[in-house]
C-alpha positions in Angstrom: -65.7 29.5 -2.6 -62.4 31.3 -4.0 -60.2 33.7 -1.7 -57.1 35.3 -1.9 -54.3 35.8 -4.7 -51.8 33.5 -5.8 -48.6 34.9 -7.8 -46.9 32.2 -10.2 -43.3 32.9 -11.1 -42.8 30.9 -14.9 -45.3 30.6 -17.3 -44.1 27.4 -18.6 -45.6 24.1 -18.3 -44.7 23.7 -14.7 -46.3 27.3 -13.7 -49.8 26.7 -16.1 -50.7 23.6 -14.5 -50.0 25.0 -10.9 -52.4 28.2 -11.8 -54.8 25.4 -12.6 -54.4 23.7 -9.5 -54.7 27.1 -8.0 -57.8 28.6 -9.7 -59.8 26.1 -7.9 -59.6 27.6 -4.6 -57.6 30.7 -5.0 -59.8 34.3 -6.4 -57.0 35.6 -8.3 -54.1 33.8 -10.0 -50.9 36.0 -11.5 -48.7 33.9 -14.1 -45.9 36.4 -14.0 -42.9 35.2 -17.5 -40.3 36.9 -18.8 -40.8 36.4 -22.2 -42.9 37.5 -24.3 -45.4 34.9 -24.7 -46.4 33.9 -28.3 -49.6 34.2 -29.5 -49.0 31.6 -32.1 -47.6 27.8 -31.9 -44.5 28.5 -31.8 -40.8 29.0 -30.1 -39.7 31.2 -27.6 -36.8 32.3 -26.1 -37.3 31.1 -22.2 -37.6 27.4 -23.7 -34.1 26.5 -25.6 -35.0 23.0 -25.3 -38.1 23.3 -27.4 -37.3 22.5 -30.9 -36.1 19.4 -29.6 -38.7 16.1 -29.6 -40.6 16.4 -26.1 -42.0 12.9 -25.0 -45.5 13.1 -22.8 -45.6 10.1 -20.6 -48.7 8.4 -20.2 -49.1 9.5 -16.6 -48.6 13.4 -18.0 -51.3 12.9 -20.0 -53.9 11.3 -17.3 -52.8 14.0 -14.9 -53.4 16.4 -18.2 -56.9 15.5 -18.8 -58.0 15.2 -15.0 -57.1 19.4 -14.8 -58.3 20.0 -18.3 -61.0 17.8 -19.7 -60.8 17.2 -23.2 -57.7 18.1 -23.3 -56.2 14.8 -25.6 -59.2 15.6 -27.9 -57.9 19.5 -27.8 -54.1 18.4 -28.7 -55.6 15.9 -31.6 -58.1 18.4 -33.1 -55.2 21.0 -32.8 -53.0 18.4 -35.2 -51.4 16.4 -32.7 -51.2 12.7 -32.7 -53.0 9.9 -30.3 -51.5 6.4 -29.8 -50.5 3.4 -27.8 -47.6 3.7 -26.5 -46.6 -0.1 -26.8 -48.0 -0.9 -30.2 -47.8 2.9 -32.0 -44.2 3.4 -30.5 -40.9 0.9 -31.2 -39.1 0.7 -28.0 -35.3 -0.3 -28.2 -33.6 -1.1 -24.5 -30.2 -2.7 -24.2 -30.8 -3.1 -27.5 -33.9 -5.1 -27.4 -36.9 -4.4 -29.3 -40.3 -4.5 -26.4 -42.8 -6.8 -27.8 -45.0 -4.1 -29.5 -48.6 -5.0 -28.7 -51.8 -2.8 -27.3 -51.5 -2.2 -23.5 -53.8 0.9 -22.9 -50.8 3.1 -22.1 -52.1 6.4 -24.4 -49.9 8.8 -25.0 -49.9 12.3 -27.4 -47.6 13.0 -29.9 -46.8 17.1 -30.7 -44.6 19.6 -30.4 -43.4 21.6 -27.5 -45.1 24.6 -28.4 -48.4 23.2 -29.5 -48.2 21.5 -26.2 -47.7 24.6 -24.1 -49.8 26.9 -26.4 -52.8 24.4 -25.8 -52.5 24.2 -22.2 -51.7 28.4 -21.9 -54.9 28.8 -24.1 -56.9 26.7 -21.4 -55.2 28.7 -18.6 -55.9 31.6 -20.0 -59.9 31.1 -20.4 -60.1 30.3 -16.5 -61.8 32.7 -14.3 -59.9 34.7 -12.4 -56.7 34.1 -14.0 -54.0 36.6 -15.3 -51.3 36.0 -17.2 -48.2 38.9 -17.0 -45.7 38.0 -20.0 -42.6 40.5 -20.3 -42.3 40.9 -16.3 -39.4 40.0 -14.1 -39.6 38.7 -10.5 -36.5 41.0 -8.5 -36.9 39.3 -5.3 -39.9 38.2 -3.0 -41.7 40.2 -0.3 -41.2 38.7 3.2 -42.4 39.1 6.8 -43.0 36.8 9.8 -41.4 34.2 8.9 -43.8 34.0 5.5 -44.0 35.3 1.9 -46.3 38.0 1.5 -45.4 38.6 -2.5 -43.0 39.4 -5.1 -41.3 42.6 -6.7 -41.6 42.7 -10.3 -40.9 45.4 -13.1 -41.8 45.1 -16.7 -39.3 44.6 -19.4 -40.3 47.4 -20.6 -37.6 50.2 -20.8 -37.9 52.6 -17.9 -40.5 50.9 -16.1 -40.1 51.2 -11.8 -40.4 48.0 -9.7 -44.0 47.3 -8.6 -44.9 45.2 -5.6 -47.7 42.4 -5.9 -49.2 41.1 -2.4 -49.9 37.5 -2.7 -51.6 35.0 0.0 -49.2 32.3 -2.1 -46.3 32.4 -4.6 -44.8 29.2 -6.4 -42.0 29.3 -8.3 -42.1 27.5 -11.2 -38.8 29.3 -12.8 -37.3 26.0 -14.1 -33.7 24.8 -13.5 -32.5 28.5 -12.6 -34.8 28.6 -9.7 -33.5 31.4 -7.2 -35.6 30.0 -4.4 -32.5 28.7 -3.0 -30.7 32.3 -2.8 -33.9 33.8 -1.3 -34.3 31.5 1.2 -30.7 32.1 2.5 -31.5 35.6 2.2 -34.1 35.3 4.6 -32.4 33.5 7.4 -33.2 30.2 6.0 -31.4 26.9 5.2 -31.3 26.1 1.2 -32.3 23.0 0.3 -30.0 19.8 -0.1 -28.8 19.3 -3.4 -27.6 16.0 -5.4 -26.0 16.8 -9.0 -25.6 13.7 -11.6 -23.5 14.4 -14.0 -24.2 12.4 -17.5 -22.3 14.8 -20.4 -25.4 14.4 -22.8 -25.6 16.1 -26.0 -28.5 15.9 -28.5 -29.3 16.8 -32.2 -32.5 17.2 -33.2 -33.5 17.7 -37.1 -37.0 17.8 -39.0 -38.3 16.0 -41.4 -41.0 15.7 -43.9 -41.9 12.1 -45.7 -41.1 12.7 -49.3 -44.8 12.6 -51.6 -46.1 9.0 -52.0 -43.8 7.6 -48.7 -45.2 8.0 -45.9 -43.2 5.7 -42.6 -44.9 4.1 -41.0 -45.0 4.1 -36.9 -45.7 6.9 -34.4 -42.4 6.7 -33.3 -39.1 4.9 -32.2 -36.9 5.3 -29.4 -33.5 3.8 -28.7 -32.3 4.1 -25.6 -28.5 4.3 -24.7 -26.7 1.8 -22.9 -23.4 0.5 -21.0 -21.3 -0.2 -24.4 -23.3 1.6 -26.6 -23.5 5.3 -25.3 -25.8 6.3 -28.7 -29.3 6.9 -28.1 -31.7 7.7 -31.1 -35.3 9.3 -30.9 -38.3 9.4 -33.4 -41.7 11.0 -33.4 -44.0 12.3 -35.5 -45.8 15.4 -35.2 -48.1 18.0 -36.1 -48.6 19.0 -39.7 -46.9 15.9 -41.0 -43.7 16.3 -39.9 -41.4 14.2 -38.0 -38.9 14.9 -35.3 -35.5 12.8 -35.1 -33.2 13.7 -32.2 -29.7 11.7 -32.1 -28.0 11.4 -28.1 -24.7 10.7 -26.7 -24.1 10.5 -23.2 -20.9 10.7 -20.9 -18.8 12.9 -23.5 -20.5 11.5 -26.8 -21.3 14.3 -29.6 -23.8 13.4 -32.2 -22.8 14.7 -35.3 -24.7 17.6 -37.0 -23.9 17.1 -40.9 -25.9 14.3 -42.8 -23.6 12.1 -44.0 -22.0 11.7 -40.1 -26.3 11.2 -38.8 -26.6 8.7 -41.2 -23.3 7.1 -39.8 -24.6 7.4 -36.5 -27.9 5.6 -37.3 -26.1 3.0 -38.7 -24.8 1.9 -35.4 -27.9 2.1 -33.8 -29.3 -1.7 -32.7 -32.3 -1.2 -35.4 -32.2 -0.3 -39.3 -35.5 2.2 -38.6 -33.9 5.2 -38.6 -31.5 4.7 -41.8 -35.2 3.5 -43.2 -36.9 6.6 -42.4 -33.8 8.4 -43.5 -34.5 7.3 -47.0 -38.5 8.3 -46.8 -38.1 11.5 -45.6 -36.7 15.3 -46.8 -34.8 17.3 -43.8 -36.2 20.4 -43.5 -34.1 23.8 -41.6 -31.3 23.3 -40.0 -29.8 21.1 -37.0 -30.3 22.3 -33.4 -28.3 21.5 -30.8 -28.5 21.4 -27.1 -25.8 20.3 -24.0 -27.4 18.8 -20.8 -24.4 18.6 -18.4 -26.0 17.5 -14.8 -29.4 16.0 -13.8 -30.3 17.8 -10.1 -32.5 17.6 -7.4 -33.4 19.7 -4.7 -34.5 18.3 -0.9 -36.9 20.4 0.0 -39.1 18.0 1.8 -36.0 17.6 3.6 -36.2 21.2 5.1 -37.2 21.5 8.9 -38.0 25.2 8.3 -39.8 26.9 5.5 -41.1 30.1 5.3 -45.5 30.3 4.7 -46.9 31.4 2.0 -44.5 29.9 -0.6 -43.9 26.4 -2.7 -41.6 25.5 -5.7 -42.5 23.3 -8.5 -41.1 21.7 -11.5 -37.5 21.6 -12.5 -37.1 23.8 -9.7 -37.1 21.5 -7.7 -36.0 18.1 -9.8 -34.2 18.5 -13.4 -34.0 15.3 -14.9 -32.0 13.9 -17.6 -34.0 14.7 -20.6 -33.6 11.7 -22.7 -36.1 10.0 -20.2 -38.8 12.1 -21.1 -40.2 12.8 -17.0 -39.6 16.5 -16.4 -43.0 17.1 -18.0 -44.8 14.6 -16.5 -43.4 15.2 -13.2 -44.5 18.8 -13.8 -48.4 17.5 -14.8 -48.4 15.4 -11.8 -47.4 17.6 -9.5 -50.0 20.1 -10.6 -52.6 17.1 -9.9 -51.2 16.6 -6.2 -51.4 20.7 -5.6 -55.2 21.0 -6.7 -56.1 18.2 -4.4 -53.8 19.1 -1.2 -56.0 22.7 -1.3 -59.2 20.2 -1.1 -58.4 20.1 2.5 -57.6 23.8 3.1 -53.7 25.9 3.1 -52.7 24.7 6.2 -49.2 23.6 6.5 -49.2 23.2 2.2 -45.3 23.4 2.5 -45.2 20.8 4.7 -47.5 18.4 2.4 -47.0 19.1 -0.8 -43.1 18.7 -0.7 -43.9 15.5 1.0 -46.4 13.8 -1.6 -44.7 15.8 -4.5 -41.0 13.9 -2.9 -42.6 10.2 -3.3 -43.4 11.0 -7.3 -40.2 13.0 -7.3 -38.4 9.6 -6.1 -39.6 7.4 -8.7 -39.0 9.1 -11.1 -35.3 9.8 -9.7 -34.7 6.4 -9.2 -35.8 5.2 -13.0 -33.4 7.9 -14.8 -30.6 7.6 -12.2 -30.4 4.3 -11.8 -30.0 4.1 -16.1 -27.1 6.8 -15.8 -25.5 4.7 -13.2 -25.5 1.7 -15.0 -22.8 3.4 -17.1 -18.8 2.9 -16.1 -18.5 6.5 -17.2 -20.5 8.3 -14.2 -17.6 7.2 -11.7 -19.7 5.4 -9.6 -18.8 1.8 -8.0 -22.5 0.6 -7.1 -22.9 -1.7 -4.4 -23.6 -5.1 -4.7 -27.5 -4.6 -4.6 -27.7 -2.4 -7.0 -25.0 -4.4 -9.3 -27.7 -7.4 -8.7 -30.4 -5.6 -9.7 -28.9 -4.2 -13.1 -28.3 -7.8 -14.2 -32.1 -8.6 -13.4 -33.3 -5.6 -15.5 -30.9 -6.6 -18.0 -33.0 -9.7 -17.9 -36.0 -8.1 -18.0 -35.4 -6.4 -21.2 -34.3 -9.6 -22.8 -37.4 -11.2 -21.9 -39.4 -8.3 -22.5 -39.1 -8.7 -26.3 -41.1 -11.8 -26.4 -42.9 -11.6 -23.9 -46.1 -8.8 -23.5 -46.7 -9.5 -19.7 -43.3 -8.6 -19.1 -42.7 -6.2 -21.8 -46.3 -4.3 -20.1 -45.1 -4.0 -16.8 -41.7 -2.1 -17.4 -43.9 0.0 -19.8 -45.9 1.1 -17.3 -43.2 1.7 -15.0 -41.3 4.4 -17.3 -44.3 6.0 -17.9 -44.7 6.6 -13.9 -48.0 4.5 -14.5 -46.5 2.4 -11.5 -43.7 2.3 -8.9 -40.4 0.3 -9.8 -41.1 -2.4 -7.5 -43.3 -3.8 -9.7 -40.7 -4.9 -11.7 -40.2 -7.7 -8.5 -44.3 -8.7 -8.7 -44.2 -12.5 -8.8 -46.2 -12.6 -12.1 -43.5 -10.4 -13.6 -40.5 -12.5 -11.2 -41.3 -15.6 -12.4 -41.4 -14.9 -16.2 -38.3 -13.5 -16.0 -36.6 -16.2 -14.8 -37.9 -18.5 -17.2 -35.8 -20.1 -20.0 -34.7 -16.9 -21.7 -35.8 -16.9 -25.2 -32.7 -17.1 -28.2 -33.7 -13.9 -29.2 -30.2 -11.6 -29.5 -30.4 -8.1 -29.2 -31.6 -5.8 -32.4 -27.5 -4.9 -32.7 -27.0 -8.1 -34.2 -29.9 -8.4 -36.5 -29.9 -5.0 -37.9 -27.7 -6.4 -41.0 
């Protein structure tokens, strides 16, 4: 049995998969954007970031099909692509290639927009649910210590404010998130906050293959590293196009000409993308995009929070994009909301911050422990963590000849498993092995 309403500020990816979780116990659901929301695949203005390439972890897309069933066989029908990401995708770390075999780890490849459209489309067809594109959220309505709904006015010249009474708001606003403001404003404590700054700038151009030369993997991703600040990204698409984004990290700018990309991808630790290079015809024009600060917001950390209220997404944890999780994060958390509701609204605050803080964290700990690793953050890590870089580095060597090895860090980054199973004997003791000759993919590009 459904009750109540449920207002959801953001109609991004965050906010469609919490008005799923929602529709399952709630009678009315209110997506409120303030875009306009296309009807079509294609950009829009409250997402900057989405010509860029957009990775969907293997976890996203489990948590993905458990809320909408079918859904990889939507994205695939809709033009999208399905693989392995182990064998399909070429991963490059410390510039080590990871022994590409099958491990079960699926993932889709697609745009950004048919991404959201797909998952917007399925919101949309659910009962009781409304979407309100065009609409801004002023501020919240508040009383007794709990949020009883928003004020919103539509974009539309002239229009007054309107207030929406709501049993439950989340705020899915992204990075921007006022939440911390408003609570202030109601006499409560904002949340903690942790910044990492990591500099990153990305170019991101599109390609066709030209007739007759097709390339020949799903993808290929290079990840920076300590020494080598460049970090290069390759997927294909939708409609037979391919998406290359070039990253720099710590103060690094990728160039946006052609000749200076292909220059770039020549001092990448793998000749892949000066061989697509040659297969393929740009098409448009460059885009670029500055990421200055990963941050993360405590607010399982609160003592005090008001009822009737939750925050989601890159509200609450903006990650550094070039490790693909804020989606994911976003797809899980949706997961954890539907089944926290199984067992009533009681206390939700309370609970879901706390399970949502644990997926939060590993997720945290993968992408900040990378940025870290570089001299350039400012940071002096402690011996531990100093000790654990050098096993990881380890671990990457290995992991190009070795599948058991190359598996389990796979599964990590794709929030499949926690990072301590990097340490599971199985995984321990091939590590320490005899490390194979094998020299990193920098010195065999030539």
């Amino acid at each position: 049995m459904t009750d109540g309403t449920a207002v959801v500020i953001g109609a991004s990816l965050a906010g469609l998969v919490a008005a799923r979780a929602l529709s399952d116990t709630f009678a009315e659901v209110v997506l409120v954007d303030r875009d306009a929301l296309p009807a079509r695949v294609e950009n829009r203005r409250g997402v900057p970031q989405g010509k860029h390439l957009h990775g969907l972890l293997a976890r996203g897309l489990q948590s993905l099909e458990e809320l909408f069933p079918g859904f990889a066989d939507e994205m695939v029908a809709a033009g999208a692509l399905r693989g392995d990401l182990q064998s399909d995708l070429h991963w490059y770390v410390d510039g080590y290639q990871l022994k590409p075999v099958s491990s079960g780890l699926i993932g889709i490849a697609s745009s950004r927009p048919l991404l959201e459209s797909t998952v917007r489309a399925r919101v949309e067809r659910l009962p009781g649910v409304k979407v309100l594109d065009n609409h801004d959220v002023l501020s919240l309505l508040t009383g007794q210590r709990k949020v009883t709904g928003v004020v919103m006015r539509s974009r539309v010249d002239g229009a007054e404010p309107v207030e929406v009474e709501a049993d439950l708001v989340v705020d899915a606003s992204g990075r921007g998130s006022r939440t911390p403001i408003w609570l202030a404003e109601m006499g409560y404590a904002p949340p903690e906050e942790t910044k990492m700054a990591v500099d990153t700038t990305y170019v991101t151009r599109a390609y066709e293959p030209k007739p007759g030369r097709p390339y020949g993997v799903l993808g290929v991703t290079v990840a920076a590293f300590p020494g080598s600040p460049r970090s290069g990204f390759l997927l294909k698409q939708e409609n037979n196009r391919y998406v290359l984004t070039t990253g720099g990290v710590y103060g690094l700018r990728p160039p946006t000409d052609d000749a200076g990309l292909l220059e770039f991808a020549k001092a990448l630790p793998t000749r892949a993308f000066t061989e697509f290079l040659s297969t393929a015809t740009r098409v448009g024009e460059p885009v670029t995009m500055r990421y200055p600060a990963s941050s993360r917001r405590y607010y399982e950390k609160l003592t005090e929070f008001p009822d009737g209220y939750l925050v989601v997404g890159d509200a609450v944890c903006s990650f550094n994009p070039v490790y693909g999780q804020g989606m994911t994060v976003a797809m899980a958390e949706g997961e954890i909301l539907r089944d926290l509701l199984k067992d009533g609204r009681h206390e939700l605050a309370r609970r879901f911050f706390a399970e949502a803080a644990k997926l939060v964290e590993t997720a945290w700990s993968v992408s900040s422990g990378g940025d870290l690793r570089f001299p350039e953050s400012g940071t002096k890590l402690p011996p531990q963590a100093r000790l654990l870089n050098h096993y990881l580095h380890r671990v990457y060597r290995v992991a190009a000849g070795d599948t058991t090895v190359a598996t389990a860090f796979l599964r990590v980054i794709n929030l499949i498993d926690s990072p301590d199973k990097m340490l599971a004997p199985a995984v321990f003791r091939r590590v320490f092995r005899r490390l194979p000759r094998a020299s990193p993919a920098a010195d065999r590009r030539a």
